[in-house]
N, C-alpha and C positions, 0 to 999 in steps of 0.2 A: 505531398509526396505519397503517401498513405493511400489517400483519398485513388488516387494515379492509378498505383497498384492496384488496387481493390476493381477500379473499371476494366484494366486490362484483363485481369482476370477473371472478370464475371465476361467479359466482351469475347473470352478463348472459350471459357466455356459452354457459351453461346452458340460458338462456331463447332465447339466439340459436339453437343445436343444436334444441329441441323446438319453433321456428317452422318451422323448415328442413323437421324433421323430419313435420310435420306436412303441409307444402305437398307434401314427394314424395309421402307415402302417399293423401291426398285429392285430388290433384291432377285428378284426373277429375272430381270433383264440383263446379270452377270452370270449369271446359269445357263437359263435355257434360250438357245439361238433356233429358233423353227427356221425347218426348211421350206421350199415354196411344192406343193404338189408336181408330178413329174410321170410321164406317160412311159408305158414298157412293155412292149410286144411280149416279151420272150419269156416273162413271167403275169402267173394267172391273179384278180385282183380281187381280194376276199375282204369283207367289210361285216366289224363287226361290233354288236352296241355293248356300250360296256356307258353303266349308271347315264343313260339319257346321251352322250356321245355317244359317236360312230368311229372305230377306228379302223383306217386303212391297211392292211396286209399285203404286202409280193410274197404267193406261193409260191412252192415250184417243187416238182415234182410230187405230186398228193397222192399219189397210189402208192407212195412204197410204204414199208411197215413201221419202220422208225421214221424221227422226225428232230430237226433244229428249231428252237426259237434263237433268234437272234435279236437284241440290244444295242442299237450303238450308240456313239458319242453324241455330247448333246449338242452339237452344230454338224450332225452326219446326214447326209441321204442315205438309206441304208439302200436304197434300189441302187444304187453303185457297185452294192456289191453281187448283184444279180448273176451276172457274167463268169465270177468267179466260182461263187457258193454251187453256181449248178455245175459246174465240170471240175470243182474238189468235191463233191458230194454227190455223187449222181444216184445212190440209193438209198439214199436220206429224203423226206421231206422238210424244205427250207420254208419257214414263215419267217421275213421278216418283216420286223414290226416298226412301223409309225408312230410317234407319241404323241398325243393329244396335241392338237397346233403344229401339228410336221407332215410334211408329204401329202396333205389333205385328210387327215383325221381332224374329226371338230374339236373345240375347246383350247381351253390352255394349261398347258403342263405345270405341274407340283408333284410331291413328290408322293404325295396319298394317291394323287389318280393316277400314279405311274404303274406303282405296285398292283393298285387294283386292275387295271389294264392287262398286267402282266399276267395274273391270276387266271384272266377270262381267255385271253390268246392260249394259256397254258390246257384251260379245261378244256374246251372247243378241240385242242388238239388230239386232247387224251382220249375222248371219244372216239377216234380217227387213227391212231397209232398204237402201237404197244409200246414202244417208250421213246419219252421225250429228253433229247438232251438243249442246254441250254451256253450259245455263246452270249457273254455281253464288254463291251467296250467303255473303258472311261465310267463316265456317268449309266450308261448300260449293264457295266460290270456289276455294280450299286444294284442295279434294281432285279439281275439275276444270282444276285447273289440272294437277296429277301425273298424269291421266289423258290428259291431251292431249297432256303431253310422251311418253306412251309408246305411244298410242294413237293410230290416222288418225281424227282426229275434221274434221267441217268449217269448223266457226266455235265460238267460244271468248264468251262473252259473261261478267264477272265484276261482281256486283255487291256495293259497298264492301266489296274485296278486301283485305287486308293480305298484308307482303311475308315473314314470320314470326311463326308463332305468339312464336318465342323472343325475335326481338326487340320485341313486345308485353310479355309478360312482365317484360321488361328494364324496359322503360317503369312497367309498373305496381306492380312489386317491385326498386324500384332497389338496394336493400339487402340484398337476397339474391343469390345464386347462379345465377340460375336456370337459366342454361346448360346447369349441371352435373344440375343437378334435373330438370328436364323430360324426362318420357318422350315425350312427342310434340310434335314440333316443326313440324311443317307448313312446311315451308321452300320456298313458293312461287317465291321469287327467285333459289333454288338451281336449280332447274327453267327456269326463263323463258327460257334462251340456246334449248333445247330445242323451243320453240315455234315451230310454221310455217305458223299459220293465221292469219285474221284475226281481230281481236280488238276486243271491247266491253268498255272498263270504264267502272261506273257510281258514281259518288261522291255520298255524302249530303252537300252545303253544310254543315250541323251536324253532322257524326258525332261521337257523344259519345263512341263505342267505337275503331271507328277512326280513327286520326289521320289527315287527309287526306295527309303524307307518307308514310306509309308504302303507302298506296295508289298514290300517284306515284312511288314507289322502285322498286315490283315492276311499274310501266308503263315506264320508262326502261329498264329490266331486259328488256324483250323489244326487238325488234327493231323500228325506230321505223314502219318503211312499215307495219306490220302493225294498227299500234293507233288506233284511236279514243278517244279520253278525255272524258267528257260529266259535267258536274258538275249537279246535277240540284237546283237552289234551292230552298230553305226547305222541303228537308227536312233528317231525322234518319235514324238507322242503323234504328231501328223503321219511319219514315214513308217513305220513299224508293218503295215500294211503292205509296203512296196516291196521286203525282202524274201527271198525264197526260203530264209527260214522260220517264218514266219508261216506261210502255207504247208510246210512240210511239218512242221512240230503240231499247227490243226489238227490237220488230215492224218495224222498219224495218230491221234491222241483221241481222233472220233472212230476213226477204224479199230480200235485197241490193239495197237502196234507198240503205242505208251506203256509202259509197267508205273502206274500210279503210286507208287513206292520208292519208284526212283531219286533220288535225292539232287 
C-alpha cells in the first residue's frame, strides 16, 4: 500500500515537473500571437533596424510637429487602426509600430527586444518632432509604459493596462511557479514611481482578460495628480475600441481638453 502511494506520487509529480516544463519552453506561444504582414495605401511605410532586425512602421502624417507612437495588443494589427488614428489625429504624427514577428518586422518578440524596439522607434522620432506622446494597449501598454519611465515622452495614454505580466500569470496558473518560470515579466508597476507625465488609463467595464484591479493597481502606483482613470461601459478587452467613448476620452486627452488631475 505504501509502496502504491509513493508511485502515485512520484508519477503526480512527474506530470507536475513536464507541466512546469512545458509552460517555460512554450511560454512565448501563450503571449505573443504575430500578425501576418498587410499592405496600406493610405499610410506611408518606415522601416527601421533596431539590434540586426528590421522593424515595420505605418506613418502618417510626418510633417506635423508633435507625434504618437502607438503599442498594441499582442494579437493586434496595429494598421487597423490606420483609418481612425488619421482623422482623430490629423496634427499629430502617428507611428505605429510592429513587434518583432508582426506585420512583417523580422525576428521574434520577447520582451527585451520589445523595449528596446521601443526605445529606437522613440529616438528616430525625437529627431523629427518636438514631442512625443505615447499610446499602448494590453501588452503595448507594458512596453509604453517602460519607455516613458526612461524616456521624455509627453503624455502616456494606456488602454486596459495590467500591473504584471507575472502577477497575471499568478492569477491564471495558480498552481504553478510562475514567478520562477517566466521569462518576461512586463512589470509595469515596477516602473510607475518613474513616471512624470500625464496619464490616460482606459478600462474595458467587462474585461475578461484583464481584471479590472490589476489595471487600478498600476493606476494607484503612479502618482495620483498625474492620472485620469475613465472606465469605458459595456465594453470588453476586444470591444473597448468600438465605443465613442473611447475615441473621445483619446482625442480629448492628446488635444489637452483632459485636466490630468482629474480624478
Amino acid at each position: 500500500m505504501k509502496s502504491t502511494f509513493i508511485s502515485l506520487l512520484a508519477m503526480a509529480a512527474l506530470v507536475y515537473f513536464c507541466f512546469c516544463l512545458y509552460l517555460y519552453l512554450f511560454q512565448r506561444s501563450f503571449i505573443y500571437f504575430p500578425t501576418s504582414a498587410a499592405n496600406h495605401d493610405p499610410a506611408e511605410e518606415l522601416w527601421l533596424e533596431s539590434e540586426r532586425e528590421t522593424i515595420r512602421i505605418w506613418r502618417l502624417h510626418a510633417e506635423q510637429r508633435d507625434a504618437i507612437l502607438y503599442f498594441g495588443g499582442n494579437a493586434e494589427d496595429v494598421s487597423l487602426n490606420i483609418r481612425e488614428f488619421s482623422s482623430w489625429f490629423p496634427e499629430q504624427a502617428i507611428y505605429l509600430v510592429n513587434y518583432r514577428g508582426y506585420g512583417g518586422s523580422t525576428g521574434s518578440p520577447a520582451e527585451a527586444a520589445l523595449l528596446r524596439d521601443a526605445e529606437v522607434v522613440f529616438d528616430y522620432a525625437r529627431t523629427r518632432h518636438a514631442n512625443i506622446s505615447v499610446i499602448g494597449r494590453s501588452l503595448g501598454a507594458a512596453v509604453a509604459v517602460s519607455l516613458a519611465a526612461d524616456r521624455d515622452v509627453a503624455k502616456l495614454a494606456l488602454i486596459t493596462p495590467f500591473d504584471s505580466l507575472a502577477a497575471l500569470a499568478r492569477d491564471f496558473y495558480p498552481i504553478f511557479p510562475t514567478t520562477i518560470l517566466l521569462k518576461d515579466k512586463y512589470d509595469s508597476i515596477g516602473h510607475a514611481d518613474r513616471i512624470r507625465v500625464p496619464v490616460l488609463i482606459l478600462i474595458a467595464e467587462y474585461d475578461e482578460i484583464i481584471p479590472r484591479e490589476s489595471s487600478e493597481r498600476l493606476a494607484r502606483a503612479i502618482a495620483r495628480s498625474l492620472v485620469t482613470l475613465k472606465v469605458v461601459e459595456g465594453t470588453s478587452h476586444n470591444t473597448i475600441g468600438t465605443s465613442p467613448a473611447y475615441s473621445r476620452n483619446l482625442q480629448a486627452f492628446m488635444t489637452d481638453a483632459v485636466n490630468p488631475s482629474t480624478p
